[in-house]
N, C-alpha and C positions, 0 to 999 in steps of 0.2 A: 504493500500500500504506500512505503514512505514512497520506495521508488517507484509508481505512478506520481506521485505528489510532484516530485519531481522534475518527471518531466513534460507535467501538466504546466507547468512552471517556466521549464526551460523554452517551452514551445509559445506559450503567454509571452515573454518577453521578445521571442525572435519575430513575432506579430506584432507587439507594439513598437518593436524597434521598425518594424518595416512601416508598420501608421505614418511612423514621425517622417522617416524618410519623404516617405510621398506625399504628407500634408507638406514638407519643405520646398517640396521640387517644386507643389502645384503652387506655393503662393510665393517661390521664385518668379514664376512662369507670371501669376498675375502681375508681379510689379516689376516684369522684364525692362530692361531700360531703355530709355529711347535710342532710334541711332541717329536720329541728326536733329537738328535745333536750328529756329530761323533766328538774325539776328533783326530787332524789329527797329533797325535805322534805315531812313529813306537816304539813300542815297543820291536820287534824282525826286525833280518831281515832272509830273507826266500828266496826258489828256489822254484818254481813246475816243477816236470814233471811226465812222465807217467808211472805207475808200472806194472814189469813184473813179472813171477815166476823165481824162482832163475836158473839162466844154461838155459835161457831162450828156451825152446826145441821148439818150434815153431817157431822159428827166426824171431820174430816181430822187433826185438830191430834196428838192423840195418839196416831194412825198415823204422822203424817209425824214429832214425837219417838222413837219409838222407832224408824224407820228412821235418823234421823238418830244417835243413841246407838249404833245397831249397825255402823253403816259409821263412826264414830268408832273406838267400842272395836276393831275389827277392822283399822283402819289402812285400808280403802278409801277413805275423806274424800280423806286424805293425797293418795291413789294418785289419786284420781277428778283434784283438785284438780292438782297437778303434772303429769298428764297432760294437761292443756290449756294450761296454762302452759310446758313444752314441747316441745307441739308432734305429740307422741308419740299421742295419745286416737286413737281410731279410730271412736267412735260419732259415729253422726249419725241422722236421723230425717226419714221423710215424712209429714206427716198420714193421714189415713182420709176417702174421701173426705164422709162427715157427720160432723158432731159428733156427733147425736145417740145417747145413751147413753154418753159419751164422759169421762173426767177431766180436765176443760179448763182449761190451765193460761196464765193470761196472760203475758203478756213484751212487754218491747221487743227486738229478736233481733238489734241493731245494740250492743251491749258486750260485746264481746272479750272475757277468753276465757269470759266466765259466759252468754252467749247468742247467739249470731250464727249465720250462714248460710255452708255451703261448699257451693256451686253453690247450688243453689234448694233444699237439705235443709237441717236444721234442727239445731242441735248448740253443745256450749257444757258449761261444770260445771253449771249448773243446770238443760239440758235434759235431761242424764244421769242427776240424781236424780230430775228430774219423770218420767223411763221406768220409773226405779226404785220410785218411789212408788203410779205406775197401778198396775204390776205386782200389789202388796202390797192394793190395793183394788178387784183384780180387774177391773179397769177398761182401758177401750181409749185411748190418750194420746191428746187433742189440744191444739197447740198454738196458741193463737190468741197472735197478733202484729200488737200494738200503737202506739202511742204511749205512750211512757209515763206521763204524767197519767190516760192513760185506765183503765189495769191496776187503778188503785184503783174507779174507778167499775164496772169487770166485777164483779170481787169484791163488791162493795156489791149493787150489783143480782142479781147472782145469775147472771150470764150467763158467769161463770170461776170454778171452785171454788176455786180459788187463785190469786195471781198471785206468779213467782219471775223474779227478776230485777232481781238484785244490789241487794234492798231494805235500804236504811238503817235498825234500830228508832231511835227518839227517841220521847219523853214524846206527842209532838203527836200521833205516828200512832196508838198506842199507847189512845190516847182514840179514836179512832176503827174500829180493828181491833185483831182478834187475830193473834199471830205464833206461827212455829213456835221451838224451841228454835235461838239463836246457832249459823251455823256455818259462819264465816268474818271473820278482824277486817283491815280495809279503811280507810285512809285516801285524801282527797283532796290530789292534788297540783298542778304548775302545768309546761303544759308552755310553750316557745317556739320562737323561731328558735334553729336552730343556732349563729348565730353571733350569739345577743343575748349580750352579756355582761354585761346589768344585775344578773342575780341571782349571779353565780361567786362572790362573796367570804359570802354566804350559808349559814349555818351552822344556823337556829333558822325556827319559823314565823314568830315575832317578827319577825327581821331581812325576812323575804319580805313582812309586812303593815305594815312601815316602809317599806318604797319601795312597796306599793300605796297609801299613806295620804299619801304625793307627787307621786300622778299628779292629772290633771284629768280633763275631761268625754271630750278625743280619746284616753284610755289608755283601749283595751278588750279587757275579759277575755269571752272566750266561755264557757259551759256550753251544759249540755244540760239543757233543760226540767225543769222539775219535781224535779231531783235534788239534792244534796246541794250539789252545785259552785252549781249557782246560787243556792241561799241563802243558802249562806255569802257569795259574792259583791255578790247584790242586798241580802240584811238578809231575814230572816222572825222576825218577835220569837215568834213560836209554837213555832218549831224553836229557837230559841235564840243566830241568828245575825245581827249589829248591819250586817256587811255595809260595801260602802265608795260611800258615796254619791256620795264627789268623784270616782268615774271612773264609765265605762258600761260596763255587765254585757249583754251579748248573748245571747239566748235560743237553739238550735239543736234541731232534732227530735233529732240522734242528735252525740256524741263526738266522729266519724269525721268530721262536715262541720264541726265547730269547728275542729278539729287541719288538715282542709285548709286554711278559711282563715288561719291564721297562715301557711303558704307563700304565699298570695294577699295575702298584706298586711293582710286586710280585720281581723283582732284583731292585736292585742298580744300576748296569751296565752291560754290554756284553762286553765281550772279542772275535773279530772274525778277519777275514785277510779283508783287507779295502777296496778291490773294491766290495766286497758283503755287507759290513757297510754301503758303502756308496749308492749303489743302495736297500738295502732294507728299512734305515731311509728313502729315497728319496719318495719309495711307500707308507711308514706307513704318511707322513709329507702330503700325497696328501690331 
């Protein structure tokens, strides 16, 4: 009897020892740590609206202002805006299977929360307006999706009657296309590792472009093509941005595969506009 007692005993504890184990793992697991952190300094400040071809010959421009005036004055911007931000929106959208006859709006469909993809439908703040916009031009919406250097050559050419998709105005485009009225103001910021602790005593954009203007050739910031992040980064003296020559700037298709590699090591940091920073850390942190 003693020895059942025993190891009734012995068997109890190699059970409770294994309890504890896996109560430890699982609330490891819940308070897993983040892998990256945005840092919440503007480093620019910015406008988006929506680009047209120059002499706008299909007269979108003062349809798409005064849809935009009306969903201002009436508080849906707001609404439209904050419902993707979080979390809450419920539109999304599948193409038609032609374009043709169609209000074809270009995009990159990979920046959060102003254009992206929930399954294989299409959805985002400015896919929301571009339904809103067809609607008003009696028109059937299609979405063509891009690359973003490309959105401007659609528009140019004539193959996307607009392209939306969280465009920056500056002087530079501004010579080369027409825009719709501002409506949305947008800065870029810089995300990193979670536990970089280079930028925490950072206060000003200032203090953020004195430790980039420290780094060398192997400090590298990622962007995404074509965008704001990488010009301020690489330098475009057409945009107006001098840029940091003594480190490397990395080009990427989309945000979402910069911000990955900072967990992969392969940057230092991303340079992106901060409601997409912030909702794409948010997915990689899940």
């Amino acid at each position: 009897m003693k020895t059942f007692k025993k190891i009734l005993v012995a068997v109890m504890a190699v059970v409770l020892a294994i309890g504890c184990v896996c109560a430890f793992a699982a609330c490891n697991k819940s308070e897993e740590a983040d892998k990256v952190k945005v840092i919440d300094i503007p480093l620019t400040a910015e406008s988006y609206a929506f680009c047209i071809k120059k002499g706008d010959p299909n007269g979108i421009k003062p349809v798409a202002d005064a849809l935009l005036a009306e969903l201002k004055e009436s508080g849906e911007l707001d609404n439209i805006i904050n419902s993707f931000f979080d979390g809450t929106a419920t539109f999304e959208y599948t193409n038609p299977a032609s374009s043709d006859g169609c209000f074809i709006v270009a995009t990159n469909a990979y920046f959060p929360p102003f254009e992206y993809y929930n399954g294989n439908k299409l959805t985002g703040v400015d896919m929301k307006i571009a339904s809103l916009l067809a609607a008003k031009l009696n028109k059937t919406l299609y979405i063509l999706d891009e690359d973003f250097d490309a959105i401007f050559t659609s528009v140019e050419t004539g193959e996307a009657d607009i392209a939306m998709a969280g465009i920056t105005v500056n002087e530079a485009r501004l010579q080369s296309y027409d825009f719709t009225a501002e409506y949305y103001e947008s800065a870029q910021v810089l995300v990193v590792k979670a536990d970089d602790t280079t930028y925490d005593n950072c206060k000003t954009a200032e203090d953020v472009e004195a430790i980039f203007a420290q780094q060398n050739q192997q400090y590298i910031l990622g962007t995404q093509s074509g965008t704001t992040g990488y010009m301020y980064c690489h330098g475009d003296e057409d945009f107006g941005y001098d840029g940091f020559a003594n480190l490397t700037t990395s080009s990427y298709k989309t945000g979402a595969l910069a911000i990955q590699d900072i967990v992969s090591g392969v940057v230092n940091g991303v340079v992106i506009d901060k409601q997409p920073a912030l909702m794409i850390a948010k997915n990689i942190n899940k």
